[in-house]
Each structure stands twice: as structure tokens, then as C-alpha cells.
C-alpha positions as CSV (number, residue, x, y, z in Angstrom):
1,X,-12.3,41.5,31.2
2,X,-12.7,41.3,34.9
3,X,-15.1,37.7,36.1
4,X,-17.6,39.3,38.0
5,X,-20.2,38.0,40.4
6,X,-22.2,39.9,42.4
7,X,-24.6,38.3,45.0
8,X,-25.1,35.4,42.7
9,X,-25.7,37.6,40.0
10,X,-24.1,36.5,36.2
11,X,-22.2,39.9,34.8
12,X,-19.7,38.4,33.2
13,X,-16.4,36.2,32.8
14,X,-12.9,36.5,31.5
15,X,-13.6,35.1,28.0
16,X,-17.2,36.0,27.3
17,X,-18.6,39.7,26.4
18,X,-22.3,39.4,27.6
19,X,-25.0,42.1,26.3
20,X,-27.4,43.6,28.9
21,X,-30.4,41.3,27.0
22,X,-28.7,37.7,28.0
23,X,-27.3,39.0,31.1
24,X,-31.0,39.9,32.2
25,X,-32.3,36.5,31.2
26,X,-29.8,34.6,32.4
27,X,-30.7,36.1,35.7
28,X,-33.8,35.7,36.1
29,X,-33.7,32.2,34.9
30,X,-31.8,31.3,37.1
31,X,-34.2,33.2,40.2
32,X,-37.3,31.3,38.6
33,X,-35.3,28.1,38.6
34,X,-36.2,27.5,34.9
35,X,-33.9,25.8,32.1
36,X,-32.6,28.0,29.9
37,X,-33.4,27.3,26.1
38,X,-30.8,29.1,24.1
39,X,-31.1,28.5,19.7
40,X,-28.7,30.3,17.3
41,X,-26.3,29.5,14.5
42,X,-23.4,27.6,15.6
43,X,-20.6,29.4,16.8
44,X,-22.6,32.3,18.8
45,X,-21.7,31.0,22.0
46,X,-24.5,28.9,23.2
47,X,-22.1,26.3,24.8
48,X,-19.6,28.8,26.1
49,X,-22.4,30.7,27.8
50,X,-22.5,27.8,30.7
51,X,-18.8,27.8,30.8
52,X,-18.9,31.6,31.6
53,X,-21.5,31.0,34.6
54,X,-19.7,28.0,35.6
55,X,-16.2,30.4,36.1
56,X,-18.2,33.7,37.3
57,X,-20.3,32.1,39.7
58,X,-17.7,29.8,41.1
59,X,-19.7,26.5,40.1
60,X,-19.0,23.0,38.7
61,X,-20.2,22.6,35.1
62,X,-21.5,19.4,34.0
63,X,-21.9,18.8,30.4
64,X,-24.3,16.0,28.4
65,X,-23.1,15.9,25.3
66,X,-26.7,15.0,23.3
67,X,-26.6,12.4,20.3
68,X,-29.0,11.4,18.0
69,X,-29.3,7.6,19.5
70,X,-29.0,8.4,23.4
71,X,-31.9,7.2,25.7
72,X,-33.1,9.4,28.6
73,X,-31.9,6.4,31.2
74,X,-28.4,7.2,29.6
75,X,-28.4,10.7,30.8
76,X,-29.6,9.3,34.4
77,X,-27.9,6.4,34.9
78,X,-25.9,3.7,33.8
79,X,-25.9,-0.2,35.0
80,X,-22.9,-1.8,34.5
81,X,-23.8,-5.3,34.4
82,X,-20.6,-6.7,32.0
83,X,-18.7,-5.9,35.3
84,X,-21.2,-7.3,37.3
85,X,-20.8,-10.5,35.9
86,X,-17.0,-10.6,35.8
87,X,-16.9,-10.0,39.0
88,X,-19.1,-12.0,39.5
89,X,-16.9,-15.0,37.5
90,X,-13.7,-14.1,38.4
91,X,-13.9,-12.8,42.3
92,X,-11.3,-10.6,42.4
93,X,-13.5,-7.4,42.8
94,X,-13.7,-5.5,46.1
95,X,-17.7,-5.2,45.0
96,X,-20.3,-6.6,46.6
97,X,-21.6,-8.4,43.4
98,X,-25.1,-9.2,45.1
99,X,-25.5,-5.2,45.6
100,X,-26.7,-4.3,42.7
101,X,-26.0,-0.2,43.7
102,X,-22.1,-0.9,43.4
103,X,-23.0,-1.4,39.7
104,X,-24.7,1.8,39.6
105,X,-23.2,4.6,37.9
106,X,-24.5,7.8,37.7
107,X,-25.2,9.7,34.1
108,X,-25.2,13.3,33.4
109,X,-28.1,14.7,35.0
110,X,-27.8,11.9,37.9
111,X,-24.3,13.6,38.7
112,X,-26.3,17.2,38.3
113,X,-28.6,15.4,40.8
114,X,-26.6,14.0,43.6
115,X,-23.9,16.9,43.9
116,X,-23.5,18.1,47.1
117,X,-23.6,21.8,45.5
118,X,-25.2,23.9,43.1
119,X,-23.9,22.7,39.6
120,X,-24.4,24.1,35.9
121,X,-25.7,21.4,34.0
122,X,-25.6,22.0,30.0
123,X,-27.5,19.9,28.4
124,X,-26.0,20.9,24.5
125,X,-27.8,20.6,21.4
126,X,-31.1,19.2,22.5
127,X,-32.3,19.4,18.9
128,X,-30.1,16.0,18.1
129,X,-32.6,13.9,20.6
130,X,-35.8,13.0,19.6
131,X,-39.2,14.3,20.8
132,X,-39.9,11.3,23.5
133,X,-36.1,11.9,25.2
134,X,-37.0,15.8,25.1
135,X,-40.0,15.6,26.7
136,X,-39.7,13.2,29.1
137,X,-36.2,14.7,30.2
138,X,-38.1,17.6,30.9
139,X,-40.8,15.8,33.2
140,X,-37.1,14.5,35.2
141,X,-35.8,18.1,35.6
142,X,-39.1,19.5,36.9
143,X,-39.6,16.9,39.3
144,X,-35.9,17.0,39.9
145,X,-36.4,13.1,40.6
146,X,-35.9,9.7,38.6
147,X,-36.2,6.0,39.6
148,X,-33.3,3.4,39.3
149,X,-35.7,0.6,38.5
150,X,-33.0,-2.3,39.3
151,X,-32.5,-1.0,42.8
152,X,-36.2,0.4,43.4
153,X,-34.7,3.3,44.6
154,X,-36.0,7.0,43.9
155,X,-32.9,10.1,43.2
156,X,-33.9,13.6,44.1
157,X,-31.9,16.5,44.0
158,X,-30.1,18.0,46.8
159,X,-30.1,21.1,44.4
160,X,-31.8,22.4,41.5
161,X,-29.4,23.0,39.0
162,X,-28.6,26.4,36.6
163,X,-30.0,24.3,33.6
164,X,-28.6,25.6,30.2
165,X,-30.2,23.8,26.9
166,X,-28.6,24.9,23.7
167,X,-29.7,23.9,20.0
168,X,-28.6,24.5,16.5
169,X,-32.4,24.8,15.8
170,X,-31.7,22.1,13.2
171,X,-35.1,20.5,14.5
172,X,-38.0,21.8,15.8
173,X,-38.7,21.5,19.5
174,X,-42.3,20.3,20.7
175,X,-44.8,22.6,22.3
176,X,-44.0,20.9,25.7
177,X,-40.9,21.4,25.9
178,X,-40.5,25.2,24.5
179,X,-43.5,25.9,27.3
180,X,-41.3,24.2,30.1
181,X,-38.1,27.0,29.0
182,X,-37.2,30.5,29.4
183,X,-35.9,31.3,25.9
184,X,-32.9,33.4,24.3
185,X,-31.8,33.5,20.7
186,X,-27.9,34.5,20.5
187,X,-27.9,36.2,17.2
188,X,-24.5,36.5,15.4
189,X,-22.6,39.4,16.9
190,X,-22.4,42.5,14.7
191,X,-19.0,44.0,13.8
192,X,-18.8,46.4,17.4
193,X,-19.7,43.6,19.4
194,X,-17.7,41.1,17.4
195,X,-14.5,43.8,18.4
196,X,-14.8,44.0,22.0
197,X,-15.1,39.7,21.2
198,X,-11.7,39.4,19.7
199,X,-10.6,42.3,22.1
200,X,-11.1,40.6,25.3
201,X,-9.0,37.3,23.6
202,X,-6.3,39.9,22.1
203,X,-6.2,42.8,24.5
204,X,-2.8,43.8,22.7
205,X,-4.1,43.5,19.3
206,X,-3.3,46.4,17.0
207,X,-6.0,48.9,15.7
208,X,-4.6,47.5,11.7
209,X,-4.9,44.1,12.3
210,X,-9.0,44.5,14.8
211,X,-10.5,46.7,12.2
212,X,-9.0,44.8,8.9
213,X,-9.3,41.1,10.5
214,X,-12.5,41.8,11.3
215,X,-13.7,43.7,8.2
216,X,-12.3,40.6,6.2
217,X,-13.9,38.2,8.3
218,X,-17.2,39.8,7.6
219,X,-16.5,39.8,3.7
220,X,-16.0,36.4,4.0
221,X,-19.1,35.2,5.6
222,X,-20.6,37.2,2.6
223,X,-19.5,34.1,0.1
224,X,-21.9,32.9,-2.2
225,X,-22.3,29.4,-1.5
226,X,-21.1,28.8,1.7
227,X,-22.5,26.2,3.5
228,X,-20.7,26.6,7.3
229,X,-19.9,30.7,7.9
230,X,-17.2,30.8,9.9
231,X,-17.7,31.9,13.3
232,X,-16.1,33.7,16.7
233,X,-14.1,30.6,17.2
234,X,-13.0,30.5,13.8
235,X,-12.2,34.4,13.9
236,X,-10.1,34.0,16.8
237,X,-8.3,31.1,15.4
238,X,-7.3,33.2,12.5
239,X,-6.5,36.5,14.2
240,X,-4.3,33.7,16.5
241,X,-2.7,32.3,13.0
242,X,-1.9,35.8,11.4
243,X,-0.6,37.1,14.4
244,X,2.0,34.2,14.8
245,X,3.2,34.4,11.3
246,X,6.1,36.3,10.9
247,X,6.0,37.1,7.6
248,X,2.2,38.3,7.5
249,X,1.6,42.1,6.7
250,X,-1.7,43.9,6.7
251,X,-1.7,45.5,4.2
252,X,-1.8,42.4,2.1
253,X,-4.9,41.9,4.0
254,X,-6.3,45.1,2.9
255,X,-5.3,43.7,-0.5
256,X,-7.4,40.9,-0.7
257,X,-4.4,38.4,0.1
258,X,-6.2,36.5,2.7
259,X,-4.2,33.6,4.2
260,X,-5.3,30.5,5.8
261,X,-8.4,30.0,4.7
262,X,-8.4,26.7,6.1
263,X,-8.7,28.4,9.3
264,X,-12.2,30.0,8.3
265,X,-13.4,27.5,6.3
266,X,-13.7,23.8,7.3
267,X,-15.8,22.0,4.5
268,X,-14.0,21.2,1.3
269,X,-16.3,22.9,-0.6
270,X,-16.6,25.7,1.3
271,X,-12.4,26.0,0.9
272,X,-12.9,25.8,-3.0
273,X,-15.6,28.6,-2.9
274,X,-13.2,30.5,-0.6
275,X,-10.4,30.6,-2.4
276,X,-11.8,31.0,-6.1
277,X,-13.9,33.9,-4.5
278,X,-10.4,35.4,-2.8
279,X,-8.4,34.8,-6.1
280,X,-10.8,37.3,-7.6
281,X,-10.8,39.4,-5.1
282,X,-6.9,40.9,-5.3
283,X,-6.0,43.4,-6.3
């Protein structure tokens, strides 16, 4: 698939099959200067979303990885004041040690903010933060301005970023914060969208293996018990797998002989069900 931009415009990149839906509120996000909330079971393509603006649109992407522990100042900014005291004890540093700034180093969003271009900035898997760092990272990106309290000094942005937020809607997200968003749930792709998918990452893939490999993939997310589906990524992986094992034949896989399971299924339990469920299903 061809990365296309046109005017600015998101249509597309080389790994990533966008639907008319997302394309159209990616867009206009973006004209509205909003953050874009996107929710969905893992594996939809939340995260890869920013990387296909990122490549289509010819822009840096900056990621903040969200964890359950960070702080907000985290994202913004970091003062390193362990080196600012060695420095300070040893005197072999090029730093000014009495400038506090030299010891200033610049977070996730701060790096968003100082750019001297447009950036994406995806902020991924909000829903690990809790509802202060939500909120009040929010009240930063609308301002598009924080303080660095040890250096009294006040960062805006030279540009507002394209601001993708993706969660695993493992948590709810305050009222503040959904009203502050445009919004977008990737649902998992059905089985024609889920072939162009595995089409654009095997362009030389046979008819057999698309329309069995996928069929079977489906089946499988079917399991009773399964706690983690697998998903695209997974799907790839394994088309990846049986297409680089000599010895694998379709129709086996039409069979029921499903190999590497270990590929689709990640959790130990999940395996077990896996295989007990494919050991009943052969023929």
C-alpha cells in the first residue's frame, strides 16, 4: 500500500489499512487541534495508528510510554540532581553546576513541546495513570504550557502537537478528560478487513494459505476460555511462522493441524486451552 499524504491530509501508510470512519476522525482532529482518544481491545492498532501518521505525514513521533506509578512532572521534565551534585563533588563536568537549566532534561511532552516542528506525540495507554495525572495532563496540553519550578521558568509550545491517547479501557476515564477528546473506538477487524490487513504485510501470499490462515485464526479466537485473543500482530506472526516452515502444508491446516500455537497464544493457560481444544479438533 502506497503512504499517502495529501495537503496534510492522513490517507494512509505502507503498513496500516485505515477505514473511511478513522481516516475522517483523524482528520479533523487533527484541524480542531484536539487529542485524539482512541479505546479498543489490544491489538486493534491503537499504537500503530500514530506510527502510520508519523510515516504518512512526514513527522517525528514521540512516544510516553504511561505506567501505573509515573507523575505528570515525569512526563514534563526531569531534574537531574544526582549529577548535579557529582559534578558538583568531583569538577570534572563541562556543566555549569550553579545553572540549575544544565540539569534540566526534558520529558515526553516537554520534548513534544520544545520541537522545532510539528511532532506526533502518543501518549499510550492512558488508562494505566490515575485520575489526578489524567486530568491534570490534560489542563498542560490545552494550555500547551508548564512551569519548571526550580528554574521559574514557563515552556510553551512552538507547536501544538497531533496528540494520539490510546487505552485498553481497562479503567474508566473521568468526565474531564473524555470531554477534553475527540473519540474513536477501533473495533477488532472483521474477516474482509482483517485480509486486506495480512495482505498489505504479505502481498505474495497465496489465496490457500489468506483464506485458511485467516479462517483458522478466527476459530481460534472462538476458544472457550481464553483470556488474551490473539490479535493482528499475533496473526501476522503466525502467517510469518507457517510461511517460513518448509515442511508446513495447508491442507493440514484445513485439517485442524494447527502449529505454533505459541505464536497465537501467549499465557500458559491460554496454550493449554489451545491445544486441548485443537487436539479435538482433527480430523
Amino acid at each position: 500500500m502506497k503512504v499517502e499524504s495529501t495537503d496534510g491530509m492522513f490517507t494512509g501508510a505502507s503498513k496500516y489499512v485505515l477505514d473511511e470512519e478513522l481516516a475522517k476522525i483523524v482528520n479533523i482532529t487533527m484541524a480542531l487541534e484536539m487529542p485524539l482518544l482512541l479505546k479498543g481491545e489490544p491489538g486493534t492498532g491503537k499504537t500503530m495508528l500514530a506510527h502510520a501518521i508519523a510515516e504518512a505525514l512526514n513527522m517525528r513521533l514521540i512516544v510516553l510510554n504511561v505506567k501505573s506509578s509515573m507523575k505528570l512532572v515525569e512526563a514534563l521534565y526531569q531534574y537531574d540532581t544526582l549529577t548535579r551534585l557529582n559534578d558538583s563533588r568531583f569538577g570534572d563536568s563541562s556543566r555549569d553546576v550553579s545553572n540549575i537549566e544544565d540539569y534540566i532534561k526534558m520529558g515526553k511532552i516537554g520534548q513534544a513541546f520544545v520541537a522545532d516542528e510539528r511532532v506526533v506525540l502518543l501518549i499510550d495507554e492512558i488508562d494505566k495513570a490515575d485520575t489526578d495525572f489524567q486530568d491534570d495532563m490534560l489542563d498542560v496540553l490545552d494550555q500547551m504550557e508548564f512551569d519548571i519550578i526550580e528554574i521559574d521558568k514557563t515552556i510553551r509550545a512552538k507547536h501544538r502537537p497531533v496528540i494520539i491517547i490510546t487505552s485498553n479501557a481497562k479503567k474508566d476515564l473521568s468526565d474531564p478528560f473524555l470531554g477534553r477528546c475527540n473519540f474513536h473506538h477501533i473495533a477488532f477487524p472483521e474477516p474482509d478487513m482483517m485480509r486486506k490487513i495480512v495482505t498489505v504485510h504479505f502481498p505474495d501470499i497465496s489465496r490457500d494459505l489468506l483464506e485458511n490462515s485467516v479462517k483458522a485464526f478466527y476459530r481460534m479466537r472462538e476458544f472457550r476460555g481464553v483470556e488474551k485473543k490473539p490479535a493482528t500482530r499475533e496473526l501476522i506472526n503466525w502467517i510469518r511462522a507457517l510461511e517460513s516452515d518448509p515442511d508446513f502444508k495447508i491442507k493440514d491446516l484445513i485439517k485442524g493441524d494447527i502449529p505454533y500455537l505459541g505464536v497465537l497464544f501467549k499465557k500458559s493457560p491460554d496454550y493449554a486451552i489451545a491445544r486441548s481444544t485443537v487436539s479435538r479438533m482433527r480430523i
